[in-house]
Structures are given as C-alpha cells and as structure tokens.
N, C-alpha and C positions, 0 to 999 in steps of 0.2 A: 504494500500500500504506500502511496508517495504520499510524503509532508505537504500540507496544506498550508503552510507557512508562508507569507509575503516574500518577496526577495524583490531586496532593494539595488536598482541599475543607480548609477552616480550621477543621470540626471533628475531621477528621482527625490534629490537629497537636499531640500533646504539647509543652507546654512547657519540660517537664525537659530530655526527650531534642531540642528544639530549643536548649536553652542549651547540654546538652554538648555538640555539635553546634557551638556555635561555640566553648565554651572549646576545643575541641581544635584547630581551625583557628585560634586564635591561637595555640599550643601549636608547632603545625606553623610557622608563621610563624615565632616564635622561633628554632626549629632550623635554619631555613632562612636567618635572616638570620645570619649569619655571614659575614663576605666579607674576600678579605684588604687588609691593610692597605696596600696598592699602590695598591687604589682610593681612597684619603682623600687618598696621595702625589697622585696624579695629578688627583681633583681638586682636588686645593692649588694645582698648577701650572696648571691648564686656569683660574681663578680669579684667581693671581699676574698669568697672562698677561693673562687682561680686565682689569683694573686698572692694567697699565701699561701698555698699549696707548692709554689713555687720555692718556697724558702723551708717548708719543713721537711722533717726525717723520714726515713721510709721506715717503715710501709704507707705511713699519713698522706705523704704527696701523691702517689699513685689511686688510694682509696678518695681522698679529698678533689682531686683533679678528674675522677670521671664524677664523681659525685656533683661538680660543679658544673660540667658538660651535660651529665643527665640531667640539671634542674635546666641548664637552658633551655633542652631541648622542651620538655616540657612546659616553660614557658609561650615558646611558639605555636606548640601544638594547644595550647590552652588558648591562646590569642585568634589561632583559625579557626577552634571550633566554637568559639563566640561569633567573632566577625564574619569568619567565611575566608579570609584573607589574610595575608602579610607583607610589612612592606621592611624592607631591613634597612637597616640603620643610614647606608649610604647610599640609596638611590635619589633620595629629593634632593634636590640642587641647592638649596640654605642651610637644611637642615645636617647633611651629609657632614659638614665642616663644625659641629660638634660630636658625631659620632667618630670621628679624624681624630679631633681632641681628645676626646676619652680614651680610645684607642692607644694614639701617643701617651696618655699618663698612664695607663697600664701597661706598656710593657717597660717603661721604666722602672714601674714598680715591680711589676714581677723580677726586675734585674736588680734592685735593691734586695727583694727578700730572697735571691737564690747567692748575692753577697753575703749575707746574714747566716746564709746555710753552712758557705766557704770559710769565710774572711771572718765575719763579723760576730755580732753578740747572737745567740743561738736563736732568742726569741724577737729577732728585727719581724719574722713572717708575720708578728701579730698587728703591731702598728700599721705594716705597707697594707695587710689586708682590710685593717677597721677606715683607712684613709681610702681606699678601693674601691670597697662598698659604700661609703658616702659619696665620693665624684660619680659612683655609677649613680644611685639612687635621685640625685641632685642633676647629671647631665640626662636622666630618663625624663625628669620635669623637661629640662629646657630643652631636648631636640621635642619633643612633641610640641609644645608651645611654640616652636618655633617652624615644624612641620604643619602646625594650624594657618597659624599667619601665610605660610607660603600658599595653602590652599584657597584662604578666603582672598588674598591678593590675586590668584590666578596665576602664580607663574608655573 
C-alpha cells in the first residue's frame, strides 16, 4: 500500500511560512529546555569524579573513571528520553566557546590531580575534583543560558 502522505516539490514551498515554521520550533525548544537544577548538580559530580579519578590510586581510578563515564552516559540517555533529542556541548556556535572552556579547565585539572598522584601531596585528586565539579555545575548554567539566547536571537 503507498503512503498517502503530501510531498512537497521546492516550488511548493513558501518561504514565510517555512521561516515561521522554524521560528516556532525554536520557540518550542525554549519551552522545552527547562530542566531542573539536579541535573547541572549531578553533572558537577559525574565531572568532579572524572577529574579526580585522575589523581587517585588504583584500583579507585579505574573503578571511579568508568563510574564517571557510566553517569554521563546516563545523563544523555536521561536527556533523550525526556526530550527526544540531544545537542552536545559544541555544536551551537556561542555556546560551543564555553563548552571549549570547561573543557580547557578540565584537562588541566585532570593534569594537576595525576601530578598529585606523581609528584605531589597524595590527596591534590580531592580539591582539582571538588573545583571540577563546581566549573562543571556553574558552566552547565551558563552554556544553556547562553544556548537560549543564541536560539531566541536566531543565529
């Protein structure tokens, strides 16, 4: 049996009603990102933990480091099946250059706490992780806020 579905030719295709058409689907996005503040908790922690995972003893690094991979993952698979969707940290064009950021301060940090492991005083992995998980928890605020504004501006 064939779809009885419309199919649209490219003269077919107003341009107004294709732009409103997406202004309302970013419209509908906005409304939709809204999420509570448990998840920026959590991923602080899931964050904290990869960065001090780096500086501790084994067997703790190995157990602590998939433990920190398994909550991300679970973070996104908790994100899709809310929304339906995901968008990762560095595909919006404003917002990408705080995910950069965070980025940058974590693998420094992870290179402080695997000093600490080396070199340093045994328990550096706690501080680089409790500072870790706060720039995560704190940069999850500001790339969405700033992932909003990119949407409602339109670029």
């Amino acid at each position: 049996m064939e779809s009885e579905e419309p199919t649209i030719s490219e003269g077919d295709v107003n341009p107004h009603e294709a732009l409103a058409a997406i202004q309302a689907a970013r419209r509908d996005v906005l409304n939709v990102v809204n999420y509570p503040v448990g998840y920026d908790l959590a991923y602080g922690a899931v964050c904290g933990l990869l960065v001090a995972a780096h500086g501790m003893p084994q067997p703790w690094y190995v157990v602590s480091y998939v433990v920190a991979l398994v909550g991300l993952g679970l973070m996104v698979r908790w994100w899709r099946e809310r929304l339906g969707w995901w968008v990762n940290g560095y595909s919006p064009r404003r917002a990408r250059w705080v995910a950069i950021g965070l980025a940058a301060l974590m693998i420094g940090l992870m290179g402080v706490s695997m000093y600490g492991q080396s070199y340093g005083p045994w328990w550096l992995f706690i501080p680089t992780g409790l500072v870790g998980g706060v720039a995560a928890a704190v940069c999850g605020r500001v790339w969405i806020r700033v992932w909003r504004r990119e949407l409602e501006e339109g670029v």
